[in-house]
C-alpha positions in Angstrom: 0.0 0.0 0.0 1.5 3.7 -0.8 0.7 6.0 2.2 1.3 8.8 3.6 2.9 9.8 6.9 2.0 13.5 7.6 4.0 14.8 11.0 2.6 18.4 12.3 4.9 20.0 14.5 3.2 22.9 16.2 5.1 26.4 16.3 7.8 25.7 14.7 9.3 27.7 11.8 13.1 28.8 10.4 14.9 31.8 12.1 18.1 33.2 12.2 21.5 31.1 12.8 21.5 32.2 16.8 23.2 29.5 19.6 21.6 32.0 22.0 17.9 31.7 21.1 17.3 29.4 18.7 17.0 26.1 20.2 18.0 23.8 17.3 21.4 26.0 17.2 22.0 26.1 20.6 21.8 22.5 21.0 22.2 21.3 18.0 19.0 18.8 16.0 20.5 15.7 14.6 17.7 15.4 12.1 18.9 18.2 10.5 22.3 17.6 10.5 22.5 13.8 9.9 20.0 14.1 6.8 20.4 17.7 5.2 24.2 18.5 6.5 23.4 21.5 8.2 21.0 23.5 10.4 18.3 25.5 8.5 18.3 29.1 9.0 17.0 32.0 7.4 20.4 32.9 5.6 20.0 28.9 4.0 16.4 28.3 4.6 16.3 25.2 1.1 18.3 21.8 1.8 17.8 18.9 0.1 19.5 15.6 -0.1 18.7 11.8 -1.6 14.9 12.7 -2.0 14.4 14.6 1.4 13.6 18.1 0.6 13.6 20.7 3.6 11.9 24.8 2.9 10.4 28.0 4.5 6.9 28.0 3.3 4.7 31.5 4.0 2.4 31.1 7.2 1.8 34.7 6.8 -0.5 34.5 3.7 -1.3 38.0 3.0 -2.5 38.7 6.6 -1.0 41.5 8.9 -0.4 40.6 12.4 0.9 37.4 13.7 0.2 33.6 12.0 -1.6 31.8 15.2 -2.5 27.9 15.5 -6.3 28.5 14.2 -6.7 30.1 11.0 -3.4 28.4 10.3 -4.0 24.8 11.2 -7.3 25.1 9.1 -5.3 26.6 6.2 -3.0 23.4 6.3 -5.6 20.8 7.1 -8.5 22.3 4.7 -6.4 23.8 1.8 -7.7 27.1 2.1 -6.9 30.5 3.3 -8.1 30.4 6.3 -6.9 34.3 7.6 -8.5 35.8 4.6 -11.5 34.5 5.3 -11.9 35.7 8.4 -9.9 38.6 7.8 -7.5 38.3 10.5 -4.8 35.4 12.3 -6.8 33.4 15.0 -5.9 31.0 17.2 -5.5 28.7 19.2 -8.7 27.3 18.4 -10.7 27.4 15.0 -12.4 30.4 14.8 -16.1 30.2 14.5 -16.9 31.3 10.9 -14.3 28.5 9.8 -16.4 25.1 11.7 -18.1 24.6 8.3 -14.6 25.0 6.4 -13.6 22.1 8.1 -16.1 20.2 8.4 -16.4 20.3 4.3 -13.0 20.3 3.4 -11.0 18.8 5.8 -7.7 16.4 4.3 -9.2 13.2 6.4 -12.4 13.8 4.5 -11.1 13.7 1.1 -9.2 10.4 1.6 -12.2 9.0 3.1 -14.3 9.9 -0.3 -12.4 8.4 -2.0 -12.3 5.1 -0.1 -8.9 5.4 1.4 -8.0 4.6 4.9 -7.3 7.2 7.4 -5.7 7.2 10.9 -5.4 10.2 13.5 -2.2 8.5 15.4 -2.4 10.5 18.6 -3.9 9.5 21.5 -6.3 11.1 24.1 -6.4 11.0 27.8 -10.0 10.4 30.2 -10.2 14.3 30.6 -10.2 15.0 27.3 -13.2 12.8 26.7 -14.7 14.1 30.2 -14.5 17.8 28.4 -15.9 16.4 25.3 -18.8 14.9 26.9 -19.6 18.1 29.2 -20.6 19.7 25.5 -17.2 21.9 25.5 -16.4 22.7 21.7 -13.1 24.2 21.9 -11.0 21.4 20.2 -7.8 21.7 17.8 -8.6 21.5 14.4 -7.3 17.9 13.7 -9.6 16.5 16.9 -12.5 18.6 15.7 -11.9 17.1 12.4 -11.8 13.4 13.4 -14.9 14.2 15.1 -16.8 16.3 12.2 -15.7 13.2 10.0 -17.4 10.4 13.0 -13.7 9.0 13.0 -13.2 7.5 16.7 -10.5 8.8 18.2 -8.2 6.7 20.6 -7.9 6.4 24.1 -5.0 5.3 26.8 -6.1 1.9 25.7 -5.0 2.0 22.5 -1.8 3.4 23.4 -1.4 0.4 25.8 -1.9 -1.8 23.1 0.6 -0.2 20.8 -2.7 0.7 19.0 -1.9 5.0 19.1 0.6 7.8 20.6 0.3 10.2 23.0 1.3 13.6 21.6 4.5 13.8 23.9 5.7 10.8 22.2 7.6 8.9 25.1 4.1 8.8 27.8 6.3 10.0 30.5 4.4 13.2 30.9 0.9 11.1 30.8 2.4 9.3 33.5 3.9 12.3 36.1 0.9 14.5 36.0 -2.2 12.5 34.6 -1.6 9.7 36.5 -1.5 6.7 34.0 0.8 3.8 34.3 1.5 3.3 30.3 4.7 1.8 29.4 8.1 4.0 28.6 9.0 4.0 25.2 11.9 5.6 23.6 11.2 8.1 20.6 13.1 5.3 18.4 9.9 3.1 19.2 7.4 5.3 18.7 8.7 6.3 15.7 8.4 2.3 14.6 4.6 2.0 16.2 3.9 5.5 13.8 5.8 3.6 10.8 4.3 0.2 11.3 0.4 2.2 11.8 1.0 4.1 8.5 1.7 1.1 6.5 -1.5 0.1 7.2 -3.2 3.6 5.7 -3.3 5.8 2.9 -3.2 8.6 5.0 -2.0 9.1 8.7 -1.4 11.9 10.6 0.4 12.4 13.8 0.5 16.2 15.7 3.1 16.8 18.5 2.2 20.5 19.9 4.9 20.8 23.1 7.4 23.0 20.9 4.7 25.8 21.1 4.5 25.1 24.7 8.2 25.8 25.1 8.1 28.5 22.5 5.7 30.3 25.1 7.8 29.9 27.6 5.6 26.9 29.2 7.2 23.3 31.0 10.7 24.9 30.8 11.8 22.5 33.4 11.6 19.8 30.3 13.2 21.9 27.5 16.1 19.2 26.7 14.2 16.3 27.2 10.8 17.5 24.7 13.8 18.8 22.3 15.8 15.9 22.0 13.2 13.3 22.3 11.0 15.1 19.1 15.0 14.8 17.5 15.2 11.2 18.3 11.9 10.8 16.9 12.1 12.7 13.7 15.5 11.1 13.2 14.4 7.4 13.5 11.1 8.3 11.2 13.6 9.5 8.6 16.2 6.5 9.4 13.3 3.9 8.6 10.7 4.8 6.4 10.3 2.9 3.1 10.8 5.9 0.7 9.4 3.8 -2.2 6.0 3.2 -0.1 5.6 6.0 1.9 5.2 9.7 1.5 6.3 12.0 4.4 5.4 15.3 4.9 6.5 17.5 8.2 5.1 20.4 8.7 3.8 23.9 11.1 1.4 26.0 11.5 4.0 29.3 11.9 7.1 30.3 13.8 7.5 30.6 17.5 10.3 27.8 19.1 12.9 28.8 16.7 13.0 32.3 18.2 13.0 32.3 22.1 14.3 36.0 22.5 10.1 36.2 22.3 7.6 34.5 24.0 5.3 34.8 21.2 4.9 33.6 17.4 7.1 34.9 14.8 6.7 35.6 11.2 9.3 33.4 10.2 8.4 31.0 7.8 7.2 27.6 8.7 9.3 24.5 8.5 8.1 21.9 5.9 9.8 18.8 4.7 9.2 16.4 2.0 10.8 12.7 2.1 10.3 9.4 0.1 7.7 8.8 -2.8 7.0 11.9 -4.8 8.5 14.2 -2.2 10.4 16.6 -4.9 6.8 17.1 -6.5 5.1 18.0 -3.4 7.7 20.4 -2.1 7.7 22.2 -5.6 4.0 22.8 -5.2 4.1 24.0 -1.6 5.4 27.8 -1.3 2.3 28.5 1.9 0.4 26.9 4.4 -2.5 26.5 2.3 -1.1 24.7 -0.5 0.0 21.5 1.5 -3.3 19.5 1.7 -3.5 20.0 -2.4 -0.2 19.0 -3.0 -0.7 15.7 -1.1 -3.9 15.3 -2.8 -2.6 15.2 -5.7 0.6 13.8 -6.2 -0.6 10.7 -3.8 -3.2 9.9 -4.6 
């Protein structure tokens, strides 16, 4: 089965070459280095190297202000424009007016019409599904798509039976302050469970969101342990995948961890990365946010 692995990173996007304040300089990002020789920064923002293809893309799109998670995400996961339409950057929630947008157009949605099989890979704790079921709306826009689409999402079970991920990657943090008992697992073997769970779909999607915390200036206390577990993760996706089967696309919604002289977005542009099966194609077509969810539509399927 060709698939495709999409990885959304949240807050992430390519600043300047500073081993003060950006984090990936500072203390260094073996993904980068191992697999496109270098460190991306503004001054050398395009590497590429045996099919992997790493670029800025625009999170801006036309808008003044700052690019924020909302209008963003939706512009990435519903190929649209999601700040014109509204007029303004919005975030971190979906704004109102863009609910239909994504109930219509979201990427889960068009695999499914066209009878492909879809997976949302991360997992979600009891109080998630306690809020859920007290009739609170304001969800991300990949869980309020799975949702719009009637796609189940997973529970601690699942990730107990190597069935989903928690969006920290290693359940360590599920552990210390939600109380769970899950079992350790290195980034290396989550990025095997994400590997082995996208072979089995045409499409899968996976969203890790803890750079935006640290970009904020949030769980600070854990700053080298998120960084270089997402590093070891990332890495070991990029080690293993089967380039002639799968299609891997990293992405982010705008800047924000690459830039912590500001405890705030930027507007840097957003990392994206192509790897494996038509990877040159799809990075050629991407120059925004909104072009992503095209560009996967149609070179894969």
């Amino acid at each position: 089965m060709n698939n495709v692995l999409m990885i959304f990173i949240d807050g992430v996007g390519i600043g300047k070459e500073d081993y003060q304040h950006n984090p990936f300089f500072k203390l260094g990002f073996k993904t980068f280095s191992k697999h496109f020789g270098e460190i991306p920064s503004l001054k050398n923002p395009f590497l590429s190297s045996d099919e992997k293809f790493l670029k800025p893309i625009d999170a801006n799109l036309g808008v003044p202000g700052l690019p924020q998670s909302g209008t963003g995400q939706v512009s990435i996961f519903c190929g649209v424009n999601a700040a014109k339409q509204i007029g303004f950057h919005f975030g971190p929630f979906p704004h109102s007016q863009t609910i239909e947008t994504i109930r219509e157009l979201n990427i889960f949605k068009e695999f499914i019409k066209r009878k492909k099989k879809v997976f949302f890979a991360n997992a979600y704790p009891k109080i998630f599904f306690d809020y859920i079921k007290q009739g609170k709306s304001r969800l991300s826009v990949t869980s309020k798509s799975c949702l719009l689409n009637g796609m189940k999402l997973s529970t601690s079970t699942d990730v107990w039976k190597s069935r989903a991920l928690t969006a920290e990657i290693t359940n360590e943090r599920w552990n210390k302050r939600l109380n769970y008992k899950l079992r350790i697992i290195t980034p290396e073997g989550a990025a095997k469970r994400l590997l082995r769970l996208a072979s089995k779909h045409h499409f899968t999607l996976y969203e890790f969101f803890l750079t935006d915390h640290l970009g904020h200036g949030r769980i600070v206390d854990e700053f080298e342990t998120v960084h270089n577990n997402l590093d070891r993760f990332l890495l070991e996706i990029l080690n293993s995948m089967n380039g002639k089967q799968t299609t891997l696309v990293i992405c982010s919604d705008h800047g924000n961890y690459e830039d912590l002289s500001v405890k705030g977005h930027t507007n840097n542009p957003a990392l994206f990365i192509t790897s494996g099966k038509n990877a040159e194609k799809i990075a050629n077509a991407v120059n925004d946010l909104s072009q992503i969810k095209s560009a996967i539509l149609k070179y894969c399927l």
